[in-house]
C-alpha positions in Angstrom: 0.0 0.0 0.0 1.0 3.4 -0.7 0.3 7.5 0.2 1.6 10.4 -0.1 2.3 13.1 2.7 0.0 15.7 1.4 -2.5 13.1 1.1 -2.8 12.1 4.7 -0.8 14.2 6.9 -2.6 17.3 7.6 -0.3 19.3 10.3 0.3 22.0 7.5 1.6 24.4 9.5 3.0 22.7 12.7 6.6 22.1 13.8 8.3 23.9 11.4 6.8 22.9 8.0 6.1 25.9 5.8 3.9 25.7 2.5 4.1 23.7 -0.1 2.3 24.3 -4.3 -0.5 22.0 -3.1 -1.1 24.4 0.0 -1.0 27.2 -2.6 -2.9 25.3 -5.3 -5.4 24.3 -3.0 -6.2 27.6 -2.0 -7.1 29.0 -5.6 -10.6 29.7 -6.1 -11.8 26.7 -8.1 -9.0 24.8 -8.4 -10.0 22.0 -6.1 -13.4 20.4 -5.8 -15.2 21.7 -2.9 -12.2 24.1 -2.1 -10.4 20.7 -0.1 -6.9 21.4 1.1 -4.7 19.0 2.8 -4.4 21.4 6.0 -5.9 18.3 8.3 -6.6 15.5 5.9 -6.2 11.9 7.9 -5.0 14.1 10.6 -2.0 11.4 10.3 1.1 13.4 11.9 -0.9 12.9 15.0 -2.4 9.8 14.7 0.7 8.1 13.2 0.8 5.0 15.6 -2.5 3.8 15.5 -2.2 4.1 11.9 0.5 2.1 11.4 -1.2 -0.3 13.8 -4.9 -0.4 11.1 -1.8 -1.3 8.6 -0.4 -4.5 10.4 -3.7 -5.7 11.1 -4.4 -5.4 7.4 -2.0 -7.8 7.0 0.7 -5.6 4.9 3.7 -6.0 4.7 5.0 -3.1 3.1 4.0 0.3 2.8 5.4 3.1 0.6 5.2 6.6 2.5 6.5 9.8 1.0 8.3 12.6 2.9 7.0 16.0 2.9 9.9 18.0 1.3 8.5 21.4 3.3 8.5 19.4 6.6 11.9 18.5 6.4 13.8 21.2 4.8 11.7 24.3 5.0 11.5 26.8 2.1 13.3 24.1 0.0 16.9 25.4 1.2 19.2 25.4 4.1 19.2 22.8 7.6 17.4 19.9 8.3 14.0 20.9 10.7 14.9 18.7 13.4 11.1 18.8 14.8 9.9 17.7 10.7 12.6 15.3 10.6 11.5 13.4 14.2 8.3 12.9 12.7 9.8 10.1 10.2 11.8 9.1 12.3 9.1 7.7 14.6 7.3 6.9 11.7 9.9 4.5 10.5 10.4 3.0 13.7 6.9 2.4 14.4 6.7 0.7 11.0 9.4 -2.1 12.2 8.0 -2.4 15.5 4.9 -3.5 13.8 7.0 -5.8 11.1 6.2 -3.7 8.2 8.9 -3.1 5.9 9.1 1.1 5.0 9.5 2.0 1.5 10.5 5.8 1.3 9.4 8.3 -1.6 11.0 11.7 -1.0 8.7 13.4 -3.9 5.2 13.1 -4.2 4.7 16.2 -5.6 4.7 18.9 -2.7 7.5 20.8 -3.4 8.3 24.0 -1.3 6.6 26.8 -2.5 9.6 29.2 -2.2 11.7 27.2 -4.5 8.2 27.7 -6.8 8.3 31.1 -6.3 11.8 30.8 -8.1 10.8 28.8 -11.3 9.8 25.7 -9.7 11.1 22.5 -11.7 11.3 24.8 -14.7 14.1 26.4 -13.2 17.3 24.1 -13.3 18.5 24.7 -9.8 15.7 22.9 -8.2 17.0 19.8 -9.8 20.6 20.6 -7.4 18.3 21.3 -4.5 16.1 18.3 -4.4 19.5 16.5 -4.1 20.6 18.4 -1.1 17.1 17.9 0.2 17.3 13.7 -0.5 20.4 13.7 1.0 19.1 15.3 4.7 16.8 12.4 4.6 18.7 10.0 3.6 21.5 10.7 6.4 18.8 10.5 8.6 17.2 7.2 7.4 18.9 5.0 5.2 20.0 3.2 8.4 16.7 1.5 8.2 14.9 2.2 5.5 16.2 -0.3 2.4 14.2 1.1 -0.5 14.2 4.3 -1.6 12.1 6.1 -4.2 13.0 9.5 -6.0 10.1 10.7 -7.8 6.7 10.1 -7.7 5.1 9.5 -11.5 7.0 12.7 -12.5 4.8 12.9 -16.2 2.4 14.0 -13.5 4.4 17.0 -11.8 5.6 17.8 -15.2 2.4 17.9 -17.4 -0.8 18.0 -15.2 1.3 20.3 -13.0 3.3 22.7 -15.9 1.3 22.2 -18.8 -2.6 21.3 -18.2 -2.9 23.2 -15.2 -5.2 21.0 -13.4 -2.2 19.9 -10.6 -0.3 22.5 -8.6 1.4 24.8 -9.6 -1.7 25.3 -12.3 0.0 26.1 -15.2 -0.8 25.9 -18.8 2.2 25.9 -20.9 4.1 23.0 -23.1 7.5 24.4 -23.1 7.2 24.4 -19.1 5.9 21.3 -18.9 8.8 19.7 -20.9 10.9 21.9 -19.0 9.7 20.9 -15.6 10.0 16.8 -16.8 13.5 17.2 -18.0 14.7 18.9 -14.4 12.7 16.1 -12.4 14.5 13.7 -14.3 17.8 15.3 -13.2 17.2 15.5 -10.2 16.4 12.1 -9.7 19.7 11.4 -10.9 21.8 13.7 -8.9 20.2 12.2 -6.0 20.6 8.5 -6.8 23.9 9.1 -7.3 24.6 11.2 -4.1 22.8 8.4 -2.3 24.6 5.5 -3.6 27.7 7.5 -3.1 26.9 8.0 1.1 25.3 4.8 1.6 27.0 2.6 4.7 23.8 -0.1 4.8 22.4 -1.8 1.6 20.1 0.1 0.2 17.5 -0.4 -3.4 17.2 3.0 -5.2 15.0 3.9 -7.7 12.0 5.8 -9.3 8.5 5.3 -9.9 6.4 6.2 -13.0 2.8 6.4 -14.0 3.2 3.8 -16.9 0.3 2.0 -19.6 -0.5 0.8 -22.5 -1.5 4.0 -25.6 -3.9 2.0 -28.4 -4.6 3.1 -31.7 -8.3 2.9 -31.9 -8.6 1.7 -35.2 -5.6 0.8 -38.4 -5.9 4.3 -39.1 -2.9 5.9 -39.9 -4.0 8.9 -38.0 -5.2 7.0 -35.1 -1.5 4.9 -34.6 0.1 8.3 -34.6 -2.0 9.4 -32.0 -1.2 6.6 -29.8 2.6 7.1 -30.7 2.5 10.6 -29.6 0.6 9.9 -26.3 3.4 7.0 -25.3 5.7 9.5 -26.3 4.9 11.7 -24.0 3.5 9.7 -21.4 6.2 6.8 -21.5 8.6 6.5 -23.4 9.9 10.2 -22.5 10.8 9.0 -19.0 11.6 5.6 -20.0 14.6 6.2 -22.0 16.6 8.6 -20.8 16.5 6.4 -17.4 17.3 3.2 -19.0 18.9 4.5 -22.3 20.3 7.9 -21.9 18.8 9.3 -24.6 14.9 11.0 -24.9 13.4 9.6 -27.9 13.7 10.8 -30.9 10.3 11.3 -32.8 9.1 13.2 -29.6 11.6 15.3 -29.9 10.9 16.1 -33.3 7.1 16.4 -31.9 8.0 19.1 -29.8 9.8 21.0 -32.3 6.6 21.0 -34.5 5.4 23.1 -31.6 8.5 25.1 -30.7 9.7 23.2 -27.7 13.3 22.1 -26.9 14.4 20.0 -23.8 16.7 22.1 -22.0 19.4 19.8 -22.2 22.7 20.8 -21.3 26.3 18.7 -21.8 26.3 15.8 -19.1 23.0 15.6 -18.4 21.8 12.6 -20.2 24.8 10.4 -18.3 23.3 12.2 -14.8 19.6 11.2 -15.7 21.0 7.6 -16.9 22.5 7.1 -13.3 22.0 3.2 -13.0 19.6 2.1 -10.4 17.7 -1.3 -8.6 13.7 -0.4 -8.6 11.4 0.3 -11.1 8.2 1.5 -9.7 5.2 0.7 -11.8 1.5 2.7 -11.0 -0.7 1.1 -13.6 -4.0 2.4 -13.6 -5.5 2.0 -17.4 -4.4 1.6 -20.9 -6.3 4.2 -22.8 -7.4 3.9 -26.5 -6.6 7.1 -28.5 -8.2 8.5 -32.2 -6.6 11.3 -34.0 -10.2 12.2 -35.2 -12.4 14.5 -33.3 -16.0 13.7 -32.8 -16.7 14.6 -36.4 -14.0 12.8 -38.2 -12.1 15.4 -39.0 -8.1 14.9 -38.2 -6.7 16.7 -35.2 -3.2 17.1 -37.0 -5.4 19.4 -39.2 -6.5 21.8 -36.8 -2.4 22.6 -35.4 -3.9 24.8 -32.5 -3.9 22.4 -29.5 -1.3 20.1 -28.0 -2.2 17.1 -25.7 0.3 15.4 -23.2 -1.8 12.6 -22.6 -0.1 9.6 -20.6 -1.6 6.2 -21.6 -1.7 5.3 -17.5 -3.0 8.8 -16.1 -4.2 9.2 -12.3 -7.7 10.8 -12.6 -6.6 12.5 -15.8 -9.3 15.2 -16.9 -10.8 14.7 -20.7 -7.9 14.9 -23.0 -8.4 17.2 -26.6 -6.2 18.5 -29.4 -4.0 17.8 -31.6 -1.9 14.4 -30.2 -5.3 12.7 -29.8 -7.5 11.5 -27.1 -8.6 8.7 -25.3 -11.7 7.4 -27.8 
């Protein structure tokens, strides 16, 4: 079983911890159903023990937890907040008292909202400053925690978060978007590779992605492209600069039909390539894309909308424009 901090935590403002983009995001008329924020949620920084306990008696054996990067490091720069940091801490240690093995994320998506106010992922130094932030927690924990998690489906910080809007920070632009993916990517890497570097107890490092199957909803030639540009974009350009070192080639040229580079600069393929033990797989859905609107007329035609559609989207809103959408 899995959560994320923002999720379940509540405590937004206690001990230390200062806002994150979700706090922000939260509070933006209309952004969130109902105007929900995460301010108490499960209430679960104060009722951390009894829920680890409703997880033994589940019967898990394992549970994947994610840090709150504003609890631990406030503002995103700077010392370790000792009162933040106790929290997981006891966490951890209540999870082996109760035989659960603790599997740590250190991003699920709350970044501090300072280091938003400065670019967010779309600025390049976050990537350096995520990896100063993995390592406080990773001093503090890797003593008992064996499996560690970078990122969190990053296509989701990246486009729901940079380019649909509908995720904190909220905004609407493709070249941030690709932007934002590119320096999550690196900083993935400059933290794995910081971590495997300090380790003194074994330790499994790795990253987990939001990953299914794009279908072509007919042998349409306009259809199959559709489906190639939404695994493009929602796969593949995660998939292989991890594993290959290299971001795919015919998305790259996709982007360029629209005007977008990946700010790549020398050495950062080998960073994002860092070699590492755990895959993460969140499979939701495969999705079935068309490349023809409603009344058969080709998307590619109309040139005026982009899509970053991910063939295994959490609660993805209604995809349109010009990559296709789910049929």
């Amino acid at each position: 079983m899995a959560t994320s901090s923002y999720q379940i935590e509540g405590a937004y403002d206690e001990d230390g911890r200062t806002a994150s983009i979700w706090d922000t995001f939260c509070r933006v008329p209309g952004a969130v159903a109902n105007g929900d924020t995460g301010d108490v949620a499960c209430d679960h920084y104060h009722r951390m023990p009894a829920d680890i306990a409703m997880i033994q008696s589940l019967g898990v054996d394992t549970y994947r937890f994610s840090v709150a990067w504003p609890r631990v490091q406030p503002g995103g720069r700077g010392p370790v907040n000792a009162a933040g940091m106790a929290f997981y801490d006891r966490l951890v240690d209540e999870m082996l008292g109760h035989g659960v093995d603790p599997w740590l994320t250190l991003y699920h998506w709350d970044l501090p909202q300072e280091l938003e106010d400065e670019g967010g992922w779309t600025n390049r130094d976050t990537a350096a400053r995520f990896a100063d932030y993995s390592m406080l927690v990773f001093n503090a924990l890797s003593d008992r925690v064996r499996v560690w998690t970078t990122l969190n489906e990053p296509w989701c910080s990246a486009m729901l978060g940079y380019a649909y809007g509908v995720h904190a920070p909220g905004h609407r632009d493709l070249g941030e978007g690709i932007a934002a993916a590119h320096h999550l990517m690196l900083g993935h890497g400059l933290a794995t590779a910081r971590m495997r570097a300090a380790a003194t107890h074994p330790v499994e490092l790795g990253i987990t992605l939001n990953l299914g199957n794009a279908i072509p909803s007919s042998s349409n030639e306009v259809d199959i492209e559709a489906a190639r540009r939404a695994d493009g974009l929602g796969a593949r350009l995660y998939l292989e600069p991890l594993l290959r070192g290299v971001y795919p080639p015919d998305v790259l040229a996709d982007l360029a039909q629209h005007g977008v580079t990946v700010p790549i600069q020398d050495g950062d393929m080998e960073v994002i390539s860092e070699p590492f033990d755990v895959l993460g797989v969140n499979y939701y859905t495969d999705a079935v894309f068309s490349g023809l609107d409603e009344e058969g007329n080709d998307r590619d035609a109309e040139g005026s909308r982009w899509n970053v559609a991910s063939p295994g989207v959490c609660r993805a809103p209604k995809w349109t424009g010009r990559s296709g959408r789910p049929a």
